[in-house]
C-alpha positions as CSV (number, residue, x, y, z in Angstrom):
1,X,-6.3,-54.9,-69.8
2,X,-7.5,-55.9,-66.5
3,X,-8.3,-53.3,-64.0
4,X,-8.2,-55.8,-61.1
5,X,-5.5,-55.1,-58.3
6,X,-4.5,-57.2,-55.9
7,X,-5.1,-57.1,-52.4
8,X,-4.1,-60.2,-50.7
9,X,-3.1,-63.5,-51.2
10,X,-3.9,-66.6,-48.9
11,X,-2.6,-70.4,-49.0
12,X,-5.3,-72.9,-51.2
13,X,-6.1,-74.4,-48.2
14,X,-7.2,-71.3,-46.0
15,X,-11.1,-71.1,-45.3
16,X,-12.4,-67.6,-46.9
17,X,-15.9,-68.0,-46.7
18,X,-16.1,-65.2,-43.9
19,X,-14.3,-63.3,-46.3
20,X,-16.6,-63.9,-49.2
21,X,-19.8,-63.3,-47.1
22,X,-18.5,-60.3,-46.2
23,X,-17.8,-59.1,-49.7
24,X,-20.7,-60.1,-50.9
25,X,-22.9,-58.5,-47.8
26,X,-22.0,-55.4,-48.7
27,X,-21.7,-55.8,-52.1
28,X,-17.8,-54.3,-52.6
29,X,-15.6,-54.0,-55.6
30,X,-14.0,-57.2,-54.5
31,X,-13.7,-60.4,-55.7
32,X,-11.6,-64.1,-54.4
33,X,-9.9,-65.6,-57.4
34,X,-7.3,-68.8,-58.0
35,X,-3.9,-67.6,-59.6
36,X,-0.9,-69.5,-59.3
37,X,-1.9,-71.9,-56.7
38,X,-2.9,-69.1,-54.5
39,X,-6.3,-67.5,-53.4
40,X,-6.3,-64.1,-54.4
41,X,-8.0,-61.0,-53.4
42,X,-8.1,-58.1,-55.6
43,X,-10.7,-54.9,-56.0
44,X,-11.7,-52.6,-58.5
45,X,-11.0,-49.5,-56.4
46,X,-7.6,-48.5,-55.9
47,X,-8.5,-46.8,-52.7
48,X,-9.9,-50.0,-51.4
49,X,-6.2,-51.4,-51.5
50,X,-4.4,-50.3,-48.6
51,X,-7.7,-50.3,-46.2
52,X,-8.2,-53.9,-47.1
53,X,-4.8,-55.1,-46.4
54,X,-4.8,-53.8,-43.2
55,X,-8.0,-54.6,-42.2
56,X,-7.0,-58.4,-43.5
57,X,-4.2,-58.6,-41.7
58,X,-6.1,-57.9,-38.8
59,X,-8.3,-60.4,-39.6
60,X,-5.6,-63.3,-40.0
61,X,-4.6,-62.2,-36.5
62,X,-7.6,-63.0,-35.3
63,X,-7.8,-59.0,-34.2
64,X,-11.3,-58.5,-35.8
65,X,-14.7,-61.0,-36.8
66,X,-15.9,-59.6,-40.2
67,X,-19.6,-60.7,-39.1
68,X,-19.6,-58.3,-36.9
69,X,-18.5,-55.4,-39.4
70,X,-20.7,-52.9,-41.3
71,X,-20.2,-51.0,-43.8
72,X,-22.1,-47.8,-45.6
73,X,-21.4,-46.5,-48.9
74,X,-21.6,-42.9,-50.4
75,X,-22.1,-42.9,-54.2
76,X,-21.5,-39.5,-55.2
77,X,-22.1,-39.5,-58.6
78,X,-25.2,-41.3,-59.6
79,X,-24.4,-40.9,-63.1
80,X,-21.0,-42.3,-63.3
81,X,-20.4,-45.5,-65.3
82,X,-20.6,-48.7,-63.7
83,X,-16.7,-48.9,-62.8
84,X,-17.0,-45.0,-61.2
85,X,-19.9,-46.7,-59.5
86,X,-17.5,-49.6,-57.9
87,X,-14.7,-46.7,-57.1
88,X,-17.1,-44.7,-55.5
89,X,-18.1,-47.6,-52.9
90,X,-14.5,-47.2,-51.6
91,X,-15.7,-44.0,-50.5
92,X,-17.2,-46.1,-47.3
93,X,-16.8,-46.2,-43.8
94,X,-16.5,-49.4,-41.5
95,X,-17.4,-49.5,-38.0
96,X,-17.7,-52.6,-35.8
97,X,-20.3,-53.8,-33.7
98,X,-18.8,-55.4,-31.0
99,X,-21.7,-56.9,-28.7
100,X,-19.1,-58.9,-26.2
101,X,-16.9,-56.1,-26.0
102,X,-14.4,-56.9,-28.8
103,X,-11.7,-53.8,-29.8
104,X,-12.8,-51.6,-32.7
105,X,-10.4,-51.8,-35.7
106,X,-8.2,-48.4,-35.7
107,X,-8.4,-45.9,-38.7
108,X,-6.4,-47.5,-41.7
109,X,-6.5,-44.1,-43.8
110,X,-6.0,-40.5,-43.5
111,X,-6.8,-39.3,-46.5
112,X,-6.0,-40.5,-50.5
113,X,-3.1,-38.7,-52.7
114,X,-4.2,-35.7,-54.7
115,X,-6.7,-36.4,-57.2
116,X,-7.9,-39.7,-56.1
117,X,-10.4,-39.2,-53.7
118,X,-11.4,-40.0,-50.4
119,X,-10.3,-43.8,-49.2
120,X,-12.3,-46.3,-46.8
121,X,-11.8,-46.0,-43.5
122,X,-13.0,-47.5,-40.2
123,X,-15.5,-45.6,-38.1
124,X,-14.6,-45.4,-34.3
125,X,-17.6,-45.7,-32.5
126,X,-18.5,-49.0,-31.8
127,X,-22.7,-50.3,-32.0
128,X,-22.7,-51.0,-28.4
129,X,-25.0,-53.4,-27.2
130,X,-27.7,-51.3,-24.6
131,X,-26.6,-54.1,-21.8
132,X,-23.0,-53.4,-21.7
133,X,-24.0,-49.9,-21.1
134,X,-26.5,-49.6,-18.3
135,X,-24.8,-46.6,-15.9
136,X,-25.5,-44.5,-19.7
137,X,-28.5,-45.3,-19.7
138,X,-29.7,-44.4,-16.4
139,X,-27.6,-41.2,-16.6
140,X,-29.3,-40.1,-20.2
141,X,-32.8,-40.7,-18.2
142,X,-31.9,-38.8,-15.4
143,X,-31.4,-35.5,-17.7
144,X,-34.6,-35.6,-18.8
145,X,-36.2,-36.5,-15.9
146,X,-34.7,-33.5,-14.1
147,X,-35.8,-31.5,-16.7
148,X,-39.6,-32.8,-16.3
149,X,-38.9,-32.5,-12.4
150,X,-38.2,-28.6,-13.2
151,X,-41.2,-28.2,-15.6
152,X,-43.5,-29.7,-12.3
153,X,-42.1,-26.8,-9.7
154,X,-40.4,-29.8,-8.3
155,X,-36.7,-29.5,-7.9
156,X,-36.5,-27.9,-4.5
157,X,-35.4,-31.0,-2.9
158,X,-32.5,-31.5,-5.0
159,X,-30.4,-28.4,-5.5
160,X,-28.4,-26.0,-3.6
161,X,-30.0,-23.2,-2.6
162,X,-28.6,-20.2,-3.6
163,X,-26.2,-18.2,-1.1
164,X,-27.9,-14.9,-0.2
165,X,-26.1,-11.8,-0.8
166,X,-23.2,-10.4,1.4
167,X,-20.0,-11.9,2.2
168,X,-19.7,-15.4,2.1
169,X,-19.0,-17.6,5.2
170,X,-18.9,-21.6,4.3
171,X,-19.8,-22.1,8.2
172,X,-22.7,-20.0,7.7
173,X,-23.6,-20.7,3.9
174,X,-26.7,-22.4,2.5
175,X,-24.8,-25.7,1.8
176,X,-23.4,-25.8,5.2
177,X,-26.9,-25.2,6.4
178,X,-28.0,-28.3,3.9
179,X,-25.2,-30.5,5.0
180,X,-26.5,-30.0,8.5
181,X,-29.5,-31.2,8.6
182,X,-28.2,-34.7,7.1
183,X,-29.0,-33.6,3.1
184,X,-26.4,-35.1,1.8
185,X,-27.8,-35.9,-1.5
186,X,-27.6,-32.2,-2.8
187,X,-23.8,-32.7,-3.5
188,X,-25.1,-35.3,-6.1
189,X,-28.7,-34.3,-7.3
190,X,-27.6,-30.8,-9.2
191,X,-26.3,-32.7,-11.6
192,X,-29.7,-34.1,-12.5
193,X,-31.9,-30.6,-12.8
194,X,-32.0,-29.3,-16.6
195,X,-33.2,-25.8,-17.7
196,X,-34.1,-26.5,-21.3
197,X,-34.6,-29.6,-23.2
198,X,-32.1,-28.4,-25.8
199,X,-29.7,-28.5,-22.5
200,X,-31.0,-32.1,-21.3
201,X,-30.6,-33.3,-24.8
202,X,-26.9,-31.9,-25.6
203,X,-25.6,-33.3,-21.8
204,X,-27.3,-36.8,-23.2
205,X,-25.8,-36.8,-26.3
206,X,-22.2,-36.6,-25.0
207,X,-22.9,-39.3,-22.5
208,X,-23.9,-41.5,-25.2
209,X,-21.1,-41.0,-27.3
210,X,-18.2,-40.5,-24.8
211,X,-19.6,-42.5,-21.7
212,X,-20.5,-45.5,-23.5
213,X,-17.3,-46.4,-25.1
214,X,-15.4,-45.7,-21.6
215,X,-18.7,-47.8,-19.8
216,X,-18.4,-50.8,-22.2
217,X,-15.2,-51.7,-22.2
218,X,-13.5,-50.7,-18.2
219,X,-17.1,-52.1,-17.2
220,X,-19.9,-50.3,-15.2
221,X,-18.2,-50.2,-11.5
222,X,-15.8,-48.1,-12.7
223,X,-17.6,-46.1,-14.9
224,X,-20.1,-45.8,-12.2
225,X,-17.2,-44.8,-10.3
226,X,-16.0,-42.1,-12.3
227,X,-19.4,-40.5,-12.5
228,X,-20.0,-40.5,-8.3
229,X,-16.7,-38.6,-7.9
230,X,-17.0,-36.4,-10.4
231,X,-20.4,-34.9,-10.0
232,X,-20.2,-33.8,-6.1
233,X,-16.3,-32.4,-7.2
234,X,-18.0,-30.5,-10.1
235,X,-21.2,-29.2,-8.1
236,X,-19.0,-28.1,-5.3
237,X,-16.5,-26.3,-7.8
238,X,-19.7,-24.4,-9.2
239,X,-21.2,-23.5,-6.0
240,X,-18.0,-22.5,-4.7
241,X,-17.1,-20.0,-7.3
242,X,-20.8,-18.5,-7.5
243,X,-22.4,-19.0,-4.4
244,X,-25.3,-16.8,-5.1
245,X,-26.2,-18.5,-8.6
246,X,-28.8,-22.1,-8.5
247,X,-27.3,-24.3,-11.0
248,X,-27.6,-27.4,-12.6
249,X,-27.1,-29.8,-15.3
250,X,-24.6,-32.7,-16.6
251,X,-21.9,-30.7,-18.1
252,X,-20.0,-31.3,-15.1
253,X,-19.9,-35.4,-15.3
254,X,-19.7,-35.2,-19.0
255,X,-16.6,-33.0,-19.0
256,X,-15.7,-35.4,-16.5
257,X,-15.7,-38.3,-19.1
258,X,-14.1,-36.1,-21.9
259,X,-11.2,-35.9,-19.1
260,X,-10.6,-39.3,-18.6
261,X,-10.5,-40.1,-22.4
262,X,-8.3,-37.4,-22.9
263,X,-5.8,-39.3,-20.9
264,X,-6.4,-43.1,-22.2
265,X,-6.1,-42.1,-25.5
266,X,-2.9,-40.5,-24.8
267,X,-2.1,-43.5,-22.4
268,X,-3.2,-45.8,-25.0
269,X,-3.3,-44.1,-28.9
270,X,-4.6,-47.4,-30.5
271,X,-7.8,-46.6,-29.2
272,X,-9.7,-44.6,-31.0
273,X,-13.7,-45.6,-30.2
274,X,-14.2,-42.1,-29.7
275,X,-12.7,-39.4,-32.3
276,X,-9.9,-37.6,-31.0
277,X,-10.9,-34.5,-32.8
278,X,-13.9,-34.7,-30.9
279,X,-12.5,-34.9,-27.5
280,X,-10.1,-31.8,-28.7
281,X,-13.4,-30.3,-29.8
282,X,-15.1,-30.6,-26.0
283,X,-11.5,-29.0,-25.1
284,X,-11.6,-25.5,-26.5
285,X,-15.3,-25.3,-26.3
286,X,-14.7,-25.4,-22.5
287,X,-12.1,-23.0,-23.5
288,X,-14.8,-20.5,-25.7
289,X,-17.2,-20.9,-22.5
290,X,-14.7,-19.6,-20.0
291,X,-14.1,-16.4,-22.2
292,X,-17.9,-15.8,-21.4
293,X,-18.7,-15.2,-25.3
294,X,-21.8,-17.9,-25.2
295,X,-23.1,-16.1,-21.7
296,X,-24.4,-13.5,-24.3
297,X,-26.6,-16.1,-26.2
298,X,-27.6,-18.7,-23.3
299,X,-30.0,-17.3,-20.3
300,X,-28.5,-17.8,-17.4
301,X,-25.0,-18.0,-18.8
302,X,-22.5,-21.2,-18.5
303,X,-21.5,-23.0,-15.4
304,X,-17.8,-23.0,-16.0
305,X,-16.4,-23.8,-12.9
306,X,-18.6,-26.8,-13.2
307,X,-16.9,-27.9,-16.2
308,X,-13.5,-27.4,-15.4
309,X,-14.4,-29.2,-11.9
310,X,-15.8,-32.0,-13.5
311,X,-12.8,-32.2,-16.5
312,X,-10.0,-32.0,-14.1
313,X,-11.6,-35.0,-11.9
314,X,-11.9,-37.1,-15.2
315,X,-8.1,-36.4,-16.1
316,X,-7.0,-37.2,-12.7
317,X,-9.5,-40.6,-12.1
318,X,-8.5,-41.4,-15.8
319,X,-4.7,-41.0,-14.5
320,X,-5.3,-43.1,-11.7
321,X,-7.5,-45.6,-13.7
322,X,-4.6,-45.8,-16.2
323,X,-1.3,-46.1,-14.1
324,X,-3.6,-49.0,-12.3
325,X,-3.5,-51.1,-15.2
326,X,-7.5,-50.0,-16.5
327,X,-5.3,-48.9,-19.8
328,X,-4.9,-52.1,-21.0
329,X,-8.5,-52.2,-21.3
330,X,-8.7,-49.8,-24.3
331,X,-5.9,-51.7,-25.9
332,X,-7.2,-52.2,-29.3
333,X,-5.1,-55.0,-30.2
334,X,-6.7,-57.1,-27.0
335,X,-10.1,-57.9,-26.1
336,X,-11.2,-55.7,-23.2
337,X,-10.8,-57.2,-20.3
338,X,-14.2,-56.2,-18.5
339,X,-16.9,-56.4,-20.5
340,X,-28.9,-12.9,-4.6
341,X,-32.0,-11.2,-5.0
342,X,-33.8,-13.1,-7.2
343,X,-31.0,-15.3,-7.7
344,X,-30.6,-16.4,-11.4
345,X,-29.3,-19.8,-12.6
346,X,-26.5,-21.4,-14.4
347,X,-26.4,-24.5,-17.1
348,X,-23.8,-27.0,-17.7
């Protein structure tokens, strides 16, 4: 009794050698057979099935260029027989690399019924190529230049200074004082200075996996855009709240990017280059921070009112960049179209 189940069927005529490389590639339970004048696709793993078919589909539509896929495959259970070994393989994930700015296939599967195991799904964040991503780049830099900047005694030049203490009087404070003498940069430059490498590193690693899926496909002015507006809105906000605290770090601008993809995946649900539960995650970890339960475990404590500056300016530039058409953009059944005394400190 054969075990093969079919996948897909194509007219004689239709070219799959795309399809064939692909299989072959990456070595899947698949295989292209002739049956009743028809080309037919079958695999050995049931939860290959309904993956497949979608991502074929896609594929006939022209939606998705299977040279440009990868896929990696989690055996579980090195001792299984060789069939357990070609259902396990379904237990893969497949991402695109998209080096002109193509969409990213959606997820196809949730999860499998009871019993049968996990199913192969799409990943959802693109390979970027580094050129489509250069505002990233330049940003990820900058946090660990700041904090080398701070290590060298040599950050005086680009933070607030601290408001003394007593009551506060924005005519009389130590920004106004800054403003005044034409150092307008300061509004900006916070945002560079990191306490900690662990603190450079964290603010990089959510650029790089939020900011470069929103740089790559709206296109670099924009993003570059997003980050100029937000950063000043978030340093103000911080400075505003505590005066009397020096502050710095990328948390702002970050939170800023969470923001606006908060509101084009809700603006546009097909796209899903960066998790949702992710995004949701950033969300109530702003939420955990403003209870003041990590300013028990990080010296210094938590720039809050940097982060919810920063995240309100992403949702309403994302609004903005949205109800202007930018939306359409993170369609992903289109191509994109762009390419005190002592005074102590706070992190974001």
């Amino acid at each position: 009794m054969s075990n093969w189940i079919t996948v897909c069927e194509f007219p004689l005529q239709q070219d799959l050698s795309a399809l064939a490389a692909f299989i072959q590639r990456h070595q899947l339970p698949l295989r292209i057979s002739e049956e009743n004048n028809r080309q037919c696709v079958a695999s050995l793993a049931p939860q290959l099935v309904q993956p497949m078919q979608q991502l074929l589909e896609r594929w006939q539509a022209g939606q998705v260029d299977l040279s440009q896929l990868t896929v990696h495959v989690y055996d579980e259970n090195p001792a299984a027989s060789a069939q357990e070994t070609a259902t396990s393989a379904a237990e893969s994930r497949v991402g695109e690399h998209q080096p002109q700015g193509r969409d990213t296939a959606d997820d196809v599967a949730d999860s499998a019924d009871a019993g049968r195991g996990p199913v192969a799904a799409f990943t959802v964040i693109p390979q970027w190529p580094l050129r489509q991503t250069p505002v990233c780049l330049v940003l990820i830099a900058l946090c660990f230049i700041g904090w080398l900047l701070l290590r060298q005694g040599w950050i005086e030049a680009l933070v607030i200074f601290p408001q003394r203490d007593g009551g506060f009087d924005m005519s009389g404070s130590s920004l106004a004082w800054h403003l005044s003498r034409g150092e307008f940069w300061r509004l900006w430059t916070p945002a560079i200075i990191h306490f900690s490498l662990p603190h450079a590193l964290f603010n990089s690693l959510g650029i790089w996996i939020v900011g470069r899926s929103l740089e790559a496909r709206a296109g670099s002015g924009w993003f570059a855009l997003l980050v100029l507006l937000s950063a000043p809105v978030s340093n103000l906000a911080q400075y505003l709240w505590s005066p009397q605290t020096l502050f710095g770090g990328m948390s702002g601008v970050v939170y800023a990017l969470v923001g606006a993809a908060l509101v084009i995946q809700r603006w546009q649900p097909q796209w899903r280059d960066v998790p949702a539960s992710l995004i949701w995650l950033a969300v109530v970890w702003l939420l955990v921070c403003m209870l003041g339960v990590v300013d028990y475990f990080i010296a210094g404590g938590i720039a809050n009112a940097a982060h919810i500056g920063g995240f309100a300016a992403g949702l309403i530039l994302g609004l903005l960049f949205c109800v202007a058409g930018g939306g359409r953009r993170y369609f992903s059944g289109n191509v994109a179209e762009a390419v005190g005394s002592g005074p102590t400190h706070k992190t974001f």
